[in-house]
C-alpha positions in Angstrom: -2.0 0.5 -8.4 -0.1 2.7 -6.5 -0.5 6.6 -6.8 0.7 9.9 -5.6 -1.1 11.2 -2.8 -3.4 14.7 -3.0 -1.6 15.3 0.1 1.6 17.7 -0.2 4.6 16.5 0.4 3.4 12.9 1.1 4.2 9.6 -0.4 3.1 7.4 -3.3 0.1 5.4 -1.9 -0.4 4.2 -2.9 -1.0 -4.0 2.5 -0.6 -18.5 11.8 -0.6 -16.0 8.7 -0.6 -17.2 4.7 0.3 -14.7 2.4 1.4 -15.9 -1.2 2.6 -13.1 -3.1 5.8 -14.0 -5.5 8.3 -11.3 -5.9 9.1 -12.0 -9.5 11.3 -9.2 -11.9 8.8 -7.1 -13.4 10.7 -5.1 -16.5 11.1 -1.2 -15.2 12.4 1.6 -17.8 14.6 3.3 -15.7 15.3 7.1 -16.8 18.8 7.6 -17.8 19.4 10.9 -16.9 21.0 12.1 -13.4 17.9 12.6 -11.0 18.5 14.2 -7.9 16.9 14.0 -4.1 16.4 16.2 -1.4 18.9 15.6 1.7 18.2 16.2 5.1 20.7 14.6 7.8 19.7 13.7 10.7 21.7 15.5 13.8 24.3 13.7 16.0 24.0 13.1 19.4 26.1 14.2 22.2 28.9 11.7 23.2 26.9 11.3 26.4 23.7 10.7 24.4 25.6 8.0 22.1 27.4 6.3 24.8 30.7 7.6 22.8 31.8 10.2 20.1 30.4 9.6 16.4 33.4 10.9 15.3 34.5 7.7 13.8 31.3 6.3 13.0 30.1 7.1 9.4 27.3 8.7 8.0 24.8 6.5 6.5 22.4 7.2 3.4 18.6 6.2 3.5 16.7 7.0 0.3 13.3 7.1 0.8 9.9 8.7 -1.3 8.5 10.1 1.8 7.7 13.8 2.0 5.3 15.7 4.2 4.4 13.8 7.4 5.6 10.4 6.2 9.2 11.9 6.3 8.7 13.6 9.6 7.4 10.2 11.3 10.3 8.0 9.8 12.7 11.0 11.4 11.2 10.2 14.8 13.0 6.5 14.1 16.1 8.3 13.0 16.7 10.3 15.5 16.3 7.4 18.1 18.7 5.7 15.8 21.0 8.3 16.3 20.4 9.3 19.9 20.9 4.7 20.3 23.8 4.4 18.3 25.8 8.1 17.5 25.6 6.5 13.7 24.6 9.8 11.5 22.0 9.3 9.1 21.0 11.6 5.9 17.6 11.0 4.6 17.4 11.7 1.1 13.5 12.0 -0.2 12.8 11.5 -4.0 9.7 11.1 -6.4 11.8 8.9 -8.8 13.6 6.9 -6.1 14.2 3.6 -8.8 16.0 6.3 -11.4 17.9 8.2 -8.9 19.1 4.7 -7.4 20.0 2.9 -10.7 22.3 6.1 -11.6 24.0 5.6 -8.4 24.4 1.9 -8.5 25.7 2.9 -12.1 28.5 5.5 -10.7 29.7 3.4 -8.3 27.9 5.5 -5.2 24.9 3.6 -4.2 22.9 4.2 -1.2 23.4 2.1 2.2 19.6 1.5 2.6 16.6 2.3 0.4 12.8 1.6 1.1 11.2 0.7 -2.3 7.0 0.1 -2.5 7.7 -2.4 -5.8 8.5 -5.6 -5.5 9.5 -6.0 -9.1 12.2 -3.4 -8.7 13.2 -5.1 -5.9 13.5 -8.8 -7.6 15.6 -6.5 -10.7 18.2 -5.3 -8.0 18.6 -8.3 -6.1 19.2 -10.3 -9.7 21.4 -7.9 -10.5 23.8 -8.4 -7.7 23.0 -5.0 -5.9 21.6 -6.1 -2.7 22.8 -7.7 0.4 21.3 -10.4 1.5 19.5 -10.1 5.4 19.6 -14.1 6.1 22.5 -15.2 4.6 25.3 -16.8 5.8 23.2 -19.0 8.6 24.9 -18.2 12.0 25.7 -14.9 10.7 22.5 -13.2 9.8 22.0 -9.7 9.6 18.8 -9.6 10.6 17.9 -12.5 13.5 15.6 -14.6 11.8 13.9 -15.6 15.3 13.4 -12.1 16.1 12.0 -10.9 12.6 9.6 -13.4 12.6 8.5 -12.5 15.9 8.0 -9.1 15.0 6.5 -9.7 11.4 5.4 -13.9 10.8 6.8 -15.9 8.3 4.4 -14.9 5.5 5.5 -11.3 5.8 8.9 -11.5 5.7 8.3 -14.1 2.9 7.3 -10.9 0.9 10.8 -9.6 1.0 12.2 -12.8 -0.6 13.6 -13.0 -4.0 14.4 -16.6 -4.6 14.1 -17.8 -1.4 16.8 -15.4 -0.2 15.9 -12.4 2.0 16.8 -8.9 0.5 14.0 -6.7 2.1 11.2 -6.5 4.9 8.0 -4.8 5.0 8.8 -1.9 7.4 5.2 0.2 6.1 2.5 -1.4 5.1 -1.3 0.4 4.1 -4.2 -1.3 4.0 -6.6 -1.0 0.6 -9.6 -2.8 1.9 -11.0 0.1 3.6 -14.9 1.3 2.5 -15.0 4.7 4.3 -18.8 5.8 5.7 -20.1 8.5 8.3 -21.7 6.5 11.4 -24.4 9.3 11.8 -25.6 8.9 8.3 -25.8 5.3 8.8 -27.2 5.4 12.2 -30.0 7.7 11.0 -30.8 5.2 8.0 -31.0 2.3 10.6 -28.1 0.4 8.6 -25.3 -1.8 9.8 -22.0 -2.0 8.4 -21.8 -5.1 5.8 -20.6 -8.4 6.4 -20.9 -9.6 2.8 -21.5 -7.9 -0.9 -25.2 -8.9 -0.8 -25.3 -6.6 2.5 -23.6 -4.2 0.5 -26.0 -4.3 -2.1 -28.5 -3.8 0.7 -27.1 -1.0 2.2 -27.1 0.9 -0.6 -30.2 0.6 -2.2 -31.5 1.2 1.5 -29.6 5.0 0.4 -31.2 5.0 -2.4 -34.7 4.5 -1.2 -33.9 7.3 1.5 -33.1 9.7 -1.9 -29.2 9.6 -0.9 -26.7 8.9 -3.1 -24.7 5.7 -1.5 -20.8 5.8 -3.1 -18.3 9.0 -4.5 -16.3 7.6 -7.4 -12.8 8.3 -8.5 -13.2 6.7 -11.4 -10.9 9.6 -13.5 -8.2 8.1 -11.3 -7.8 4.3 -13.1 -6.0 3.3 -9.9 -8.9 3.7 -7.7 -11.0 1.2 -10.3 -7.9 -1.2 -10.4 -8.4 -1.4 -6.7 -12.0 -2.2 -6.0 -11.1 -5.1 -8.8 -8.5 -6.2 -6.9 -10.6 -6.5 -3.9 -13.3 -8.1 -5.8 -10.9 -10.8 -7.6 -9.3 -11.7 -3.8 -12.7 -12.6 -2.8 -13.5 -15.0 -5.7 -9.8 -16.5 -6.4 -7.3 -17.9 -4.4 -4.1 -16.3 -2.8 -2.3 -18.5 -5.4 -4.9 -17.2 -8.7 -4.7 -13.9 -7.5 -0.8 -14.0 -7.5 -1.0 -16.0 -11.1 -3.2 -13.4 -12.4 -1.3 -10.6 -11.8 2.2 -11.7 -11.2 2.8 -14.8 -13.9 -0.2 -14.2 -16.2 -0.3 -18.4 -15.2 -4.2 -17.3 -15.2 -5.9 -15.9 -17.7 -8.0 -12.9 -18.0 -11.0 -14.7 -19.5 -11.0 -17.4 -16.6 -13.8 -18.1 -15.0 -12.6 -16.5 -11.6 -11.7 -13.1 -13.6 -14.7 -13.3 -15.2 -16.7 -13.2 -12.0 -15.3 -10.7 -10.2 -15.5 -8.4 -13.3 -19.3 -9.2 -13.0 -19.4 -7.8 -9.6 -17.5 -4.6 -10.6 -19.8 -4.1 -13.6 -22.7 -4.4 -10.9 -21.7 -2.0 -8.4 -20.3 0.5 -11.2 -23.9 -0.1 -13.7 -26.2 0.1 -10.9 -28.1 3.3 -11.7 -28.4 5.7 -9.0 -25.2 3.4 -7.0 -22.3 7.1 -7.9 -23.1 10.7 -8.4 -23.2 11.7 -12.0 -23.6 7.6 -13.7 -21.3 5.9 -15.7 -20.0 9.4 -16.6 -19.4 11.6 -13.2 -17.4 8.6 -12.3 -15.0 8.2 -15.2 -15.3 12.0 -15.0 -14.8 12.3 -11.0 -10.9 12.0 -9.1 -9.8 10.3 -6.1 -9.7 13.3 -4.3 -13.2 14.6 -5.6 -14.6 11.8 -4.8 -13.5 11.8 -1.3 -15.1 15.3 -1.3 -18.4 14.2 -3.0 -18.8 12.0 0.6 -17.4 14.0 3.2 -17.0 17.6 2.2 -19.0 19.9 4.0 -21.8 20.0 0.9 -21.5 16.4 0.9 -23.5 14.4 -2.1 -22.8 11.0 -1.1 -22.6 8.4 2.2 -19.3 6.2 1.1 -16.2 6.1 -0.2 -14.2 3.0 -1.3 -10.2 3.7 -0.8 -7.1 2.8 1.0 -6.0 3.7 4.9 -4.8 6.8 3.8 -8.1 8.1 3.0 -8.3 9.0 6.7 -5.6 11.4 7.0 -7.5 13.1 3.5 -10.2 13.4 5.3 -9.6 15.0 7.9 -6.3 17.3 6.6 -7.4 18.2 3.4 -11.3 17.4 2.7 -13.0 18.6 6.1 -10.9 19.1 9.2 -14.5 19.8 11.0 -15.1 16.0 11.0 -13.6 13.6 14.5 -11.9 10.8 13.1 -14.1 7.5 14.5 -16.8 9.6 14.8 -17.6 11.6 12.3 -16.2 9.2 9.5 -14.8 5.5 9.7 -14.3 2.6 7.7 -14.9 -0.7 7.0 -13.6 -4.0 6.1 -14.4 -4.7 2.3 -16.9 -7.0 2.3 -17.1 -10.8 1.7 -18.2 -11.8 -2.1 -17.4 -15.8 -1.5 -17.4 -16.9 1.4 -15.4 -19.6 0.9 -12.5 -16.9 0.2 -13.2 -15.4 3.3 -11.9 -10.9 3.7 -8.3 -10.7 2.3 -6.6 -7.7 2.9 -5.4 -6.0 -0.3 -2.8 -3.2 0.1 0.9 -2.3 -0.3 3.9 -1.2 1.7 7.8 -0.2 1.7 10.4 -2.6 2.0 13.7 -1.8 3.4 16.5 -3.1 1.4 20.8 -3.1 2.0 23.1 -2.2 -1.2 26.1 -1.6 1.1 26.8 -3.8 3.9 29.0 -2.1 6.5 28.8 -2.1 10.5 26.7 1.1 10.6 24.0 -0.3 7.7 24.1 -3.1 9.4 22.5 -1.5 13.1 20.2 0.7 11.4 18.5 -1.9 9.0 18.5 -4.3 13.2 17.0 -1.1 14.5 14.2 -0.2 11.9 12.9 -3.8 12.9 13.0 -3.8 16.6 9.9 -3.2 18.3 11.0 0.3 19.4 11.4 1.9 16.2 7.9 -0.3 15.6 5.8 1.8 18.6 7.9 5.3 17.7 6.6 4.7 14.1 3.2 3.6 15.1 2.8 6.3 17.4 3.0 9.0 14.3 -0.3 7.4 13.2 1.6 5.8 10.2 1.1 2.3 9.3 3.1 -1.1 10.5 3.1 -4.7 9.5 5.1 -5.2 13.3 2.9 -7.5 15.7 5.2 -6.1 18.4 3.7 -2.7 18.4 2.0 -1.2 21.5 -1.4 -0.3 20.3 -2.3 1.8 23.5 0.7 3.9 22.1 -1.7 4.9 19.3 -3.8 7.5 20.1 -5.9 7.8 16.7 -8.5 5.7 17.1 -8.0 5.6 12.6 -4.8 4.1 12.7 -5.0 2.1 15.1 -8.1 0.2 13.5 -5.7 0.3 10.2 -2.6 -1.1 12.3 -5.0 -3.9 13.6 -6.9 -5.1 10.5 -3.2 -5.6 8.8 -1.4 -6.9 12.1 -3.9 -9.5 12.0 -4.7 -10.2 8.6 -4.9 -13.9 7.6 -4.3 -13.5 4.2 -2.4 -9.8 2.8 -2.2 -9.7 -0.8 0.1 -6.8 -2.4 -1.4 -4.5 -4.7 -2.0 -6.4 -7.9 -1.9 -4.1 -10.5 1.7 -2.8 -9.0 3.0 -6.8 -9.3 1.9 -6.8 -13.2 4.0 -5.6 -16.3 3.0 -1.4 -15.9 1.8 -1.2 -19.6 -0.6 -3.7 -18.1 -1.1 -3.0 -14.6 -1.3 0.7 -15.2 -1.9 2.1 -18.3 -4.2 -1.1 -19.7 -6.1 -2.3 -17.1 -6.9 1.6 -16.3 -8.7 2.3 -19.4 -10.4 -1.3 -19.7 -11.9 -0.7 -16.1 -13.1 2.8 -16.8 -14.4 1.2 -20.3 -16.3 -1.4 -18.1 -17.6 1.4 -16.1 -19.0 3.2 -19.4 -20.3 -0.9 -20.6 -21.3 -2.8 -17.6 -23.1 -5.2 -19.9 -19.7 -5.9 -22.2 -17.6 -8.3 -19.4 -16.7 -10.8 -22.1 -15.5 -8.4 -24.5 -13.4 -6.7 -22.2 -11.8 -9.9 -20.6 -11.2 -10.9 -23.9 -9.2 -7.5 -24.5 -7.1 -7.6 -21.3 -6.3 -11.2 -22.4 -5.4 -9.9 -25.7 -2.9 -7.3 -24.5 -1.9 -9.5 -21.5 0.2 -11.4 -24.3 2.2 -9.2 -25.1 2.6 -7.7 -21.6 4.9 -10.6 -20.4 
């Protein structure tokens, strides 16, 4: 489930290729009242910069929810834009970018471009008439279907489809299968990063034995649980269950499947000695606590399980004494079936058109061009793009990040964000954290989520 990042100013956080995720209309209350954005346009270039004067080129509207340093690396792509093209661009940022959008769509002043993280709201707008399509008419495309799939695959841009038409591509895209560790503290234990869960189980009980404590928690947080289950559930399920459980309810919460990977959860949350505190210091413990209960500088823990952006927390906001690769790093979530192989779980923004006009047009055929790919990569922020120059990033973090989703086999989108949000949010957040409190009580709560899964769709 996505969440707002700790992080001042940043964004909600919050990943031959087969990805089967099914962009279906989730139902989204929309606030009614007038919200409003904060504008910053982007400055024009000089006629010799451009090529020619912008003077009769108009100014085009991006709404985006980046603040902080995610809006100051997509204005690196927007002043290229500009510099390319002399097309002016004002980057509005806003927290309720779905509200603020609807309102305009409603006055008759809708944005040329937005980047949305939801799918659902994306499947509303496109059934709704409001979007342009990129691939549509053949001949005639907006975007080059050749050239997108070069940069992206077919299974990624497949995420931007709404009934088998293209409205949006992933233009960011975060990684949530990321288990975050200090090599030093695993060096001196004589551990190896894990392969598997067992080896997961091994490692920590190796912490245990050594008197350490081996995860933080997070656990106050409901998103943080929803993840690990996600993670879980994409290692016993298929692409296709996964996508049934959360998207269609088409499986049910008391399958088999579910059933197992709620197991698992129940085992690493009811271990005793496994998170500071038991049962309660982790449904007492936030995301950002428990980031700090691993790698503050009175640490009390030797992991942390939690998205890409965990990195930049680290090191900005938690302890800016520790070297990123060195100090702390991350790995893969482990295998719990083989036979389901590593998915990567995660989420990402999706550039959608509601006004098509020459200058949208260039700027959504720049966004995916492997220029604006290696300017945006270079920022240290995260790209789907398999075009990107990885010797352009200098973090050694995110550049491990770009490469484990660049070449993911199978990226599944944040579950609990595809769901109905009474159930991907509110429900499933509380029945985790009551799992957490009654690791031996599987059946009754799989029988609950079923329950209110009913009445979620």
């Amino acid at each position: 489930m996505a969440a707002s990042s700790p992080i001042a100013g940043d964004s909600t956080i919050p990943r031959a290729i087969h990805i089967l995720v099914v962009l279906t209309v989730l139902t989204i209350v929309a606030s009614a009242c007038t919200q409003t954005a904060t504008p910053a346009s982007s400055s024009a270039p000089s006629a010799a910069a451009s090529g020619g004067s912008t003077a009769t080129k108009r100014t085009i509207t991006v709404i985006a929810n980046w603040g902080g340093g995610e809006r100051a690396a997509f204005q690196k792509v927007i002043d290229a834009f500009t510099a390319k093209t002399g097309i002016p661009v004002n980057y509005e940022q806003s927290r309720q970018l779905e509200a603020l959008v609807r309102t305009r769509v409603a006055g008759g002043n809708p944005p040329d471009i937005i980047f949305d993280s939801r799918p659902g709201a994306i499947a509303e707008f496109a059934k709704a008439g409001n979007l342009i399509p990129l691939d549509e008419p053949v001949g005639k495309e907006i975007l080059d279907p050749k050239a997108l799939e070069a940069a992206l695959g077919k299974s990624f841009i497949d995420l931007g489809r709404v009934d088998k038409t293209l409205y949006g591509f992933m233009f960011k895209a975060d990684s949530k299968s990321t288990i975050w560790y200090k090599p030093p503290s695993l060096t001196a234990l004589g551990g190896t990063t894990p392969k598997t869960i067992d080896d997961l189980y091994a490692l920590a009980d190796k912490y245990k034995a050594a008197g350490k404590v081996p995860f933080g928690s997070g656990g106050k947080d409901g998103w943080v649980l929803t993840d690990w289950f996600e993670n879980i559930y994409a290692r016993v399920a298929t692409p296709k269950q996964y996508n049934d459980l959360f998207v269609t309810h088409k499986v049910s919460w008391t399958d088999p499947t579910v059933k197992k990977a709620l197991g698992v959860f129940a085992k690493i949350f009811g271990t005793p000695g496994y998170f500071p505190g038991g049962a309660q210091g982790i449904v007492g413990t936030a995301f950002t606590e428990g980031i700090g209960q691993a790698f503050s500088k009175s640490p009390v823990a030797e992991m942390y399980y939690e998205g890409g952006f965990v990195g930049v927390i680290i090191g900005t906001d938690i302890n800016k004494d520790l070297k990123a690769g060195t100090d702390y790093d991350f790995f893969t979530f482990p295998t719990v079936d083989p036979a389901f192989g590593a998915p990567i779980t995660g989420g990402g923004d999706f550039a959608v058109m509601f006004k098509d006009s020459p200058e949208g047009r260039a700027m959504m055929q720049f966004i995916a061009t492997k220029e604006a790919a290696d300017i945006y990569a270079a920022t240290g922020s995260g790209t789907p793009s398999k075009l990107v120059d990885v010797a352009k990033i200098t973090d050694p973090i995110a550049k491990k990040l770009h490469e484990q989703v660049a070449s993911a086999t199978v990226f599944l989108f944040d579950g609990s964000d595809l769901a109905p949000s009474a159930l991907g949010g509110d429900f499933l957040f509380s029945a985790l954290q009551d799992l957490v409190l009654h690791p031996n009580e599987v059946d009754r709560i799989a029988q609950a989520l079923e329950n209110f899964a009913k009445t979620a769709y």
